[in-house]
C-alpha positions as CSV (number, residue, x, y, z in Angstrom):
1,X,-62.9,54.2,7.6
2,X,-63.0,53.3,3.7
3,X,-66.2,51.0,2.9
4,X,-67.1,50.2,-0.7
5,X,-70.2,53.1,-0.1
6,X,-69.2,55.7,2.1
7,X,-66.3,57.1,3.8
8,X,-66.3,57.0,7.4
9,X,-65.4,60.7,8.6
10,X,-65.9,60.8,12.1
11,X,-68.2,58.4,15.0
12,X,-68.3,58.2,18.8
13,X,-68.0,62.3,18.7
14,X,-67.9,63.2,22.3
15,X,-68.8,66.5,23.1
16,X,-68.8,67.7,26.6
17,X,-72.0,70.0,28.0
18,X,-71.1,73.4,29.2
19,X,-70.5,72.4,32.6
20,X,-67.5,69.8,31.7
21,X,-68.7,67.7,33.8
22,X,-71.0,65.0,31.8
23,X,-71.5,64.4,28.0
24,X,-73.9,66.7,25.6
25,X,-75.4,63.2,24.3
26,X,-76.6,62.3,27.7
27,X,-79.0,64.7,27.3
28,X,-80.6,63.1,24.3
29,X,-81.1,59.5,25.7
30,X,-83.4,56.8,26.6
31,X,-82.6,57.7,30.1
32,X,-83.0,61.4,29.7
33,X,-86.2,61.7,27.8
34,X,-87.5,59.0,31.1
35,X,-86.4,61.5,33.7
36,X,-87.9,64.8,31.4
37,X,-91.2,62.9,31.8
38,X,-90.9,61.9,35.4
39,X,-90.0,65.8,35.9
40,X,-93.2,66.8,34.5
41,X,-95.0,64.3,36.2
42,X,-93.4,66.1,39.5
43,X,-94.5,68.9,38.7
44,X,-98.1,68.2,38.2
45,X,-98.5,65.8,41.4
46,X,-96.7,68.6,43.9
47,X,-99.7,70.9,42.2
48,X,-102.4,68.7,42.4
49,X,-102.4,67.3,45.8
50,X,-100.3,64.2,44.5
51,X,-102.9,63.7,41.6
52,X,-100.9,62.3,37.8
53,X,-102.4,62.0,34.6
54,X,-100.5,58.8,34.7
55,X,-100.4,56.1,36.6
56,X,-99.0,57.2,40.0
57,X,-97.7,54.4,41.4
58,X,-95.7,53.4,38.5
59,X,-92.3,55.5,37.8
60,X,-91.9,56.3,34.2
61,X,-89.0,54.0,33.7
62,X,-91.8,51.1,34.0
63,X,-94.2,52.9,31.5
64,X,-93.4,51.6,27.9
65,X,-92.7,53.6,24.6
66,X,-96.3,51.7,23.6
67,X,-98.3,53.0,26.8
68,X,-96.7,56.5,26.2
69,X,-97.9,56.3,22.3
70,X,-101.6,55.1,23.1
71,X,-101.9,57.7,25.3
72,X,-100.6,60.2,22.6
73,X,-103.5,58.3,20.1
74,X,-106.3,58.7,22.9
75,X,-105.9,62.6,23.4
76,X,-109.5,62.9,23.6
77,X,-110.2,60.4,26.1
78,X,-107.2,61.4,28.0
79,X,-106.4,65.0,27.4
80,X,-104.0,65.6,30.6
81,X,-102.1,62.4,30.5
82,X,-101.5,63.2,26.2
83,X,-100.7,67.5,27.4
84,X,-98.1,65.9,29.7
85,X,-96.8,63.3,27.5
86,X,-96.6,65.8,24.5
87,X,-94.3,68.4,27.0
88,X,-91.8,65.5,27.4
89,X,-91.7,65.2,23.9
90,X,-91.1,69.1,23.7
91,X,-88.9,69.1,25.9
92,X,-86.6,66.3,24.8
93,X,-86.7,67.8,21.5
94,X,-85.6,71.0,22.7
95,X,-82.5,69.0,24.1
96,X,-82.0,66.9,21.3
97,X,-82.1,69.9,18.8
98,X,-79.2,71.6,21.1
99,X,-77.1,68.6,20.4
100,X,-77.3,68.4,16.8
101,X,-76.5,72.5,16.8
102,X,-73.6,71.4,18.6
103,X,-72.3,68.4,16.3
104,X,-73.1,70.4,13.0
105,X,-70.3,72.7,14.5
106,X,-67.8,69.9,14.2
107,X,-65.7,70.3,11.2
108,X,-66.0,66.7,10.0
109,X,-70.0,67.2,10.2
110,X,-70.0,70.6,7.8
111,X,-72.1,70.5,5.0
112,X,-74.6,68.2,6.4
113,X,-77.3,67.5,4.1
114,X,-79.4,65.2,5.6
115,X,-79.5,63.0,9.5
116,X,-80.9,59.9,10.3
117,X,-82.8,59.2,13.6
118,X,-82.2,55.5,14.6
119,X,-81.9,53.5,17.8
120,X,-84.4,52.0,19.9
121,X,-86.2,55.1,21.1
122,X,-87.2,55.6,17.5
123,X,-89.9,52.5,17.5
124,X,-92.4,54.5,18.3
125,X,-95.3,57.3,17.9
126,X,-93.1,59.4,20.7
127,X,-89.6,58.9,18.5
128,X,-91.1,60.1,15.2
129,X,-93.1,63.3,17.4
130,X,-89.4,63.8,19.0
131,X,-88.0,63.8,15.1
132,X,-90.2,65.9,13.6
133,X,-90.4,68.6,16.4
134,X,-86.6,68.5,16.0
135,X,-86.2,69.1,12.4
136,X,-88.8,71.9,12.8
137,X,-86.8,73.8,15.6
138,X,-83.6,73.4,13.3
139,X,-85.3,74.8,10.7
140,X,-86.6,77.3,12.4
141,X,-83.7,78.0,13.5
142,X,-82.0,78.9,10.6
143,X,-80.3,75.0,10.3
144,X,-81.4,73.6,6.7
145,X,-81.3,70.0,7.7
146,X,-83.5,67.3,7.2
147,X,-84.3,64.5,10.0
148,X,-85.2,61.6,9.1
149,X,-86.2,58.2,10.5
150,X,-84.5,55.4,9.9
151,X,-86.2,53.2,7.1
152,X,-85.9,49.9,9.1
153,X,-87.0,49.1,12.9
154,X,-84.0,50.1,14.7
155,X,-83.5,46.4,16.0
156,X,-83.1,45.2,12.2
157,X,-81.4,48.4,10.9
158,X,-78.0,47.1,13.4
159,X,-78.5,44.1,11.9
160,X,-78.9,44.5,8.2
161,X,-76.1,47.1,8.1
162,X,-73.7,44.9,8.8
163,X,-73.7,42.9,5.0
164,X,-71.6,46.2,4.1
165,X,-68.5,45.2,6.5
166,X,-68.3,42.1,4.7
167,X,-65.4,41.3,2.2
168,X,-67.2,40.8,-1.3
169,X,-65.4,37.7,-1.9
170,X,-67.1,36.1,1.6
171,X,-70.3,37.1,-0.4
172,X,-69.9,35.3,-3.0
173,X,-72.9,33.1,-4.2
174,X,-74.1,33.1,-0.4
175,X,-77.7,33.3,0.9
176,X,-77.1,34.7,4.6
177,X,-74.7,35.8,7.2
178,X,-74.7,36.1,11.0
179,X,-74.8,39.4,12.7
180,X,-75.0,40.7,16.1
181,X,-75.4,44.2,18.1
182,X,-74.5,44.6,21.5
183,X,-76.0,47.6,23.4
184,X,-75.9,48.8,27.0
185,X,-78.7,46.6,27.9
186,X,-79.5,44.2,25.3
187,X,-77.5,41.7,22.7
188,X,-79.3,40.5,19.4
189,X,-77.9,38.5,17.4
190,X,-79.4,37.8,14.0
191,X,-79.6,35.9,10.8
192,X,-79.4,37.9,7.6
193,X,-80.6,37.2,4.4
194,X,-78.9,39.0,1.1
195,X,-81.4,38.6,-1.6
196,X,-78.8,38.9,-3.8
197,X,-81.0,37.4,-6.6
198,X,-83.1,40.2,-6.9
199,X,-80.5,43.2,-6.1
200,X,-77.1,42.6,-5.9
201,X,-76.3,45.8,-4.4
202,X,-77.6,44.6,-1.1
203,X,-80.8,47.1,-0.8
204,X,-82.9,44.0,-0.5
205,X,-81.4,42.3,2.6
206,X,-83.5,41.6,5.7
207,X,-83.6,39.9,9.1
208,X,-84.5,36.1,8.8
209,X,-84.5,35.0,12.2
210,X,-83.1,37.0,15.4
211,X,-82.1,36.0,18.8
212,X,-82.9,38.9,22.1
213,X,-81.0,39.1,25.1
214,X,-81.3,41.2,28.3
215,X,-78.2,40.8,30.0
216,X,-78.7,43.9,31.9
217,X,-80.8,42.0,33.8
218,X,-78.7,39.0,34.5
219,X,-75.3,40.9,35.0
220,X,-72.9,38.7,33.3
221,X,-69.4,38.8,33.1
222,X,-67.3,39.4,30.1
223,X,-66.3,35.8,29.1
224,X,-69.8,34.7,30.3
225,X,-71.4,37.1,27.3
226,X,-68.9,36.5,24.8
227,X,-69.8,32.7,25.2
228,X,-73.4,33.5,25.4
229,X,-73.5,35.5,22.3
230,X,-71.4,32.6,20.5
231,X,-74.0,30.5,21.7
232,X,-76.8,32.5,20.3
233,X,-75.0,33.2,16.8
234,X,-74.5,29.2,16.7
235,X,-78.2,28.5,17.0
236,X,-79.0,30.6,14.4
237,X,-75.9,29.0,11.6
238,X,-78.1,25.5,12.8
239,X,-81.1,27.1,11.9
240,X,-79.7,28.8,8.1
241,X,-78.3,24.8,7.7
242,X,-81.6,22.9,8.5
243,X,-83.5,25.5,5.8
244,X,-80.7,24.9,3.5
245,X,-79.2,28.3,3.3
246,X,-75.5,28.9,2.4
247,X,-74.1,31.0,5.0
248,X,-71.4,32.8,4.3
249,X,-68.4,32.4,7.0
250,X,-68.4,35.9,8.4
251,X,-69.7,37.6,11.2
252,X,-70.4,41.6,11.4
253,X,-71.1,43.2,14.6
254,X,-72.1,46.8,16.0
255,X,-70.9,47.6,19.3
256,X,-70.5,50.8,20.9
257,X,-67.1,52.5,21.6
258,X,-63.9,53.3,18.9
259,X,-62.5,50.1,17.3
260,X,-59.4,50.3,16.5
261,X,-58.6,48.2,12.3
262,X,-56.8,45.4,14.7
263,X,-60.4,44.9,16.1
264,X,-59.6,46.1,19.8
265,X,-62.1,48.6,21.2
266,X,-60.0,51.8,22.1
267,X,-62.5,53.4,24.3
268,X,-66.3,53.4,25.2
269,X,-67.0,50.1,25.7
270,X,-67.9,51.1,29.5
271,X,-71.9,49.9,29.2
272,X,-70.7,46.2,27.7
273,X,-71.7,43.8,29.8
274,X,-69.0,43.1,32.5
275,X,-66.6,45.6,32.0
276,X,-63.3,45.6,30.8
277,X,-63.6,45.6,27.3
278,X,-61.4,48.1,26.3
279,X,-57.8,47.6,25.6
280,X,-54.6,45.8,24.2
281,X,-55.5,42.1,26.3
282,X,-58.7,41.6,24.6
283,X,-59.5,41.3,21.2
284,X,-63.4,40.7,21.2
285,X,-63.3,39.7,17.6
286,X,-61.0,37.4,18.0
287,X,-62.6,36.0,21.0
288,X,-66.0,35.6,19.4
289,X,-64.4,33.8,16.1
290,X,-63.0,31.1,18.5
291,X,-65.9,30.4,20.3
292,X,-68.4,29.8,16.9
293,X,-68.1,26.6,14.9
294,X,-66.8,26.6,11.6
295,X,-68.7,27.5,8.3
296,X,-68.5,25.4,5.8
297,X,-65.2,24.0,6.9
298,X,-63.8,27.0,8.1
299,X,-63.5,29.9,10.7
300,X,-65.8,32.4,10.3
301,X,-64.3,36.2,9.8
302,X,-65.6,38.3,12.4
303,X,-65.7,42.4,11.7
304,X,-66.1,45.1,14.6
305,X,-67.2,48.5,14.4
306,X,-69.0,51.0,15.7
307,X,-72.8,50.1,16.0
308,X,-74.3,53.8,15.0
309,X,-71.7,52.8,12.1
310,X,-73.3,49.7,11.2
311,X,-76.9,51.1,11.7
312,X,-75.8,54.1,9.3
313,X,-74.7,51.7,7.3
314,X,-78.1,49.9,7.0
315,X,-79.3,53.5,5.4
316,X,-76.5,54.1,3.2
317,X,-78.2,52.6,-0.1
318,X,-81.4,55.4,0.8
319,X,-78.9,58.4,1.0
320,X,-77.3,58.2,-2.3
321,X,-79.3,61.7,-3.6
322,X,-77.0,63.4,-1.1
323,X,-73.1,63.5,-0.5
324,X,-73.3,64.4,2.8
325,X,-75.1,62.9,5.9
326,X,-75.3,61.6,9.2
327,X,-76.9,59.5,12.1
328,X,-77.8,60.0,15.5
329,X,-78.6,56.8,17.4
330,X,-80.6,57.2,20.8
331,X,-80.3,54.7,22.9
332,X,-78.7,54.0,26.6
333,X,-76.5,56.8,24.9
334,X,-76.5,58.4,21.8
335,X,-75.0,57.2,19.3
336,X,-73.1,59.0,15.8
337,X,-71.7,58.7,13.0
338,X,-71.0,60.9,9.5
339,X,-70.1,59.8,6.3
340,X,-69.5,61.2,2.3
341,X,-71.1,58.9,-0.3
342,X,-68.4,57.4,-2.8
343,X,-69.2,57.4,-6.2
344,X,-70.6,53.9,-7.4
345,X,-70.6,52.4,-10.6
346,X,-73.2,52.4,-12.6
């Protein structure tokens, strides 16, 4: 919970909705903000004789975050199809704005200063509507916080965050490491460079070369991903060696759930692909460290945490105006994390 920049005060808050039954953050996902637009789209069609703005035949799970912005961009040509689009959007942030009410009530998120949007939702037109509409209602509202996007894409920002798990000493007059971020339905893995030449604190570190996954679609079992992700992550320490970087033997990685320091994930690993990640009998670090090939003659360190952790942690260098802040990740779930800046030397 101690990192050279920030202290960890809470992540993975689970709050439960008023009936008990489900989570408060599934109503601020990927999956909800689809089936707030399909509602809509409902609505219209059972008023219109079965008539949609949008394509009928397609549900809205098949319509991308990119059709959804062009149709945003081409109001004009398409007034009804951007009117519906747009009351998804209020409507999502009218959810998402109930959640963040509800976490600022937590004691470790008092004092909030400033939250950071992140995740996958956030690459695109529709995100940064949902972001702004939020911080206006919270505003509004009486709630003196400002939202702000993540300064990366989301897919780099779980990526590049992960330089700050890494013992300094593994840093030492290297030009990359390997990262990877497991979600609910993807895995990326990724080579990082540090730019340490030009700032040492890390603010200049970027994705060099990234490997993308599905494995929602291809249902694999546990051992099957943890050898597929070793696999991808092995490719990419091929690829730093034929451009003649020198990687640095350690390996961050975001990954939903609570990790305990032994590396285990406690508890909300359910959406990992194939189950049964949780508990005392597998240690996924561990696991993954075996499977790569050794770096510069030896075994590369592999670190675990929390992946709204690491994507904060991408952000942390941007936030240093403020003590206190958080992030809210929306993806298959959503994601959080707080931290307190700790004073750096100047």
């Amino acid at each position: 919970m101690d990192l050279s920049l920030v202290r960890i005060d809470t992540y993975n808050a689970e709050l439960r909705d008023a009936s008990g039954q489900g989570f408060l953050g599934d109503r601020a996902s990927n999956r909800a903000f689809v089936e707030i637009l399909e509602d809509w789209r409902e609505r219209v069609r059972r008023a219109s004789s079965g008539d949609d703005p949008l394509d009928a035949r397609r549900p809205s799970e098949e319509i991308s975050r990119e059709e959804l912005d062009s149709i945003v961009q081409e109001a004009k040509v398409y007034p009804e199809a951007a009117g519906l689009v747009q009351s998804a959007i209020e409507d999502f942030a009218q959810e998402m704005a109930v959640v963040v009410r509800r976490m600022l009530r937590l004691p470790e998120w008092h004092g909030t200063e400033r939250i950071v949007l992140g995740g996958g939702f956030l690459s695109s037109k529709v995100g940064h509507m949902v972001i702004g509409r939020v911080g206006i209602l919270l505003k509004a509202g009486g709630e003196p916080i400002r939202m702000v996007p993540i300064s990366r894409h989301p897919d780099d920002a779980g990526l590049c965050g992960a330089v700050h798990l890494a013992p300094p000493e593994k840093l030492h007059q290297r030009d990359a490491i390997l990262a990877a971020d497991i979600g609910g339905t993807h895995m990326r893995a990724g080579l990082v460079a540090l730019e340490q030449e030009k700032a040492t604190d890390l603010s200049q570190a970027y994705v060099l070369a990234t490997e993308r996954w599905r494995h929602a679609q291809d249902q694999p079992g546990r051992d099957e991903a943890v050898e597929r992700l070793a696999a991808m992550l092995g490719r990419l320490a091929n690829k730093a060696k034929d451009t003649g970087l020198r990687l640095a033997s350690f390996v961050g990685v975001g990954c939903p759930g609570v990790i305990g320091a032994n590396g285990l994930i406690e508890r909300g690993g359910q959406n990992l692909p194939g189950g049964d990640w949780e508990g005392s009998d597998f240690n996924f670090p561990s696991k993954l460290a075996a499977a790569l090939p050794e770096i510069g003659g030896q075994r590369p360190v592999v670190r675990l945490h929390n992946d709204a952790v690491v994507q904060g942690l991408s952000e942390a260098l941007n936030m240093q105006e403020v003590e206190r802040w958080g992030i809210l990740t929306i993806g298959t779930g959503l994601g959080n994390a707080h931290f307190t800046n700790r004073p750096q030397r100047t």
